[in-house]
C-alpha positions, -999 to 999 in steps of 0.1 A, spaced: -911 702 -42 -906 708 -2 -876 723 -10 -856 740 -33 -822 720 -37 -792 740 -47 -759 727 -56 -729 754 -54 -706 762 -85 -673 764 -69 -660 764 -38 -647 800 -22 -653 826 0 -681 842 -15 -697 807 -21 -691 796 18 -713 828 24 -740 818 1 -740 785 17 -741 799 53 -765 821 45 -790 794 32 -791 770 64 -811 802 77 -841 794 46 -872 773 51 -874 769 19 -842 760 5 -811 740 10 -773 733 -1 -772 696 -11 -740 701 -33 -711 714 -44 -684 710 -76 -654 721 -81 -623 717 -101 -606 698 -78 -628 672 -58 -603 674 -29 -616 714 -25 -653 704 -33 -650 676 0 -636 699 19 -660 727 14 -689 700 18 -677 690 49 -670 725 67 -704 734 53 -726 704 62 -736 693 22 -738 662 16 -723 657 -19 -692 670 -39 -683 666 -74 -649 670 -85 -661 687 -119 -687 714 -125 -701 693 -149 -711 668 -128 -724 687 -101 -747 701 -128 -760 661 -139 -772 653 -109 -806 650 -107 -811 657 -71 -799 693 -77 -828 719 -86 -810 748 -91 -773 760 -92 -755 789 -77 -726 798 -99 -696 815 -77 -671 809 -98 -646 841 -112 -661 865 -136 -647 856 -163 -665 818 -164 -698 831 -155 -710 824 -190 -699 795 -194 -708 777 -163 -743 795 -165 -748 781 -197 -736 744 -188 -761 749 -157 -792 760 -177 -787 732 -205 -784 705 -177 -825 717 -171 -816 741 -139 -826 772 -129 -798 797 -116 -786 820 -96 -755 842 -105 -731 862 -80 -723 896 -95 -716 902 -120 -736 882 -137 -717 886 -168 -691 910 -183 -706 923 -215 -746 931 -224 -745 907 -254 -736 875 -228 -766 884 -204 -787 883 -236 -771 848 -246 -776 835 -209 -816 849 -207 -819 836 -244 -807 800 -230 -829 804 -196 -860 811 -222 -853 781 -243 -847 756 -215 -877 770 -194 -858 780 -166 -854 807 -140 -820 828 -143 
């Protein structure tokens, strides 16, 4: 792998900062993002420069070009994308928190340990 290939989950503020902040990495790159709506997700792929947007998170996560995800969604979902990212075989990144109670970082590690992935 040249690169590592990150799709975004969810399309905000925080999320247009990761993205930004990424064009500055040799060694990785924004190559999509999902989001509820796929109007949002074009719209945030376009003022960012990445080339593909999914209209579901769940999507953005089957795609077989993405490597990794970076989940920048609202607390509250954290687990639940995380988990949908991990079982789709990619390794990921959470904004902070990571999640809102002790026992869901152990169920999100747990997952990362069965599926072989980084988290």
């Amino acid at each position: 792998m040249d690169r590592l290939r990150i799709g975004i989950v969810g399309a905000g503020r925080i999320a247009g900062a990761f993205a930004q902040g990424v064009k500055h990495s040799k060694r990785a790159e924004v190559v999509a993002v999902g989001s509820r709506s796929l109007e949002k997700a074009q719209a945030f792929a376009s003022e960012h420069g990445i080339e593909l947007a999914f209209g579901s998170y769940e999507r953005l996560c089957a795609e077989e070009l993405v490597d990794a995800v970076y989940v920048a969604t609202p607390n509250g979902t954290h687990v639940e994308d995380t988990l949908q990212a991990l079982r789709a075989s990619k390794h990921v990144l959470v904004e902070k928190p990571m999640a809102t109670s002790g026992s869901d970082a152990r169920e999100m590690f747990a997952e990362a340990a069965r599926q072989n992935r980084v988290l």
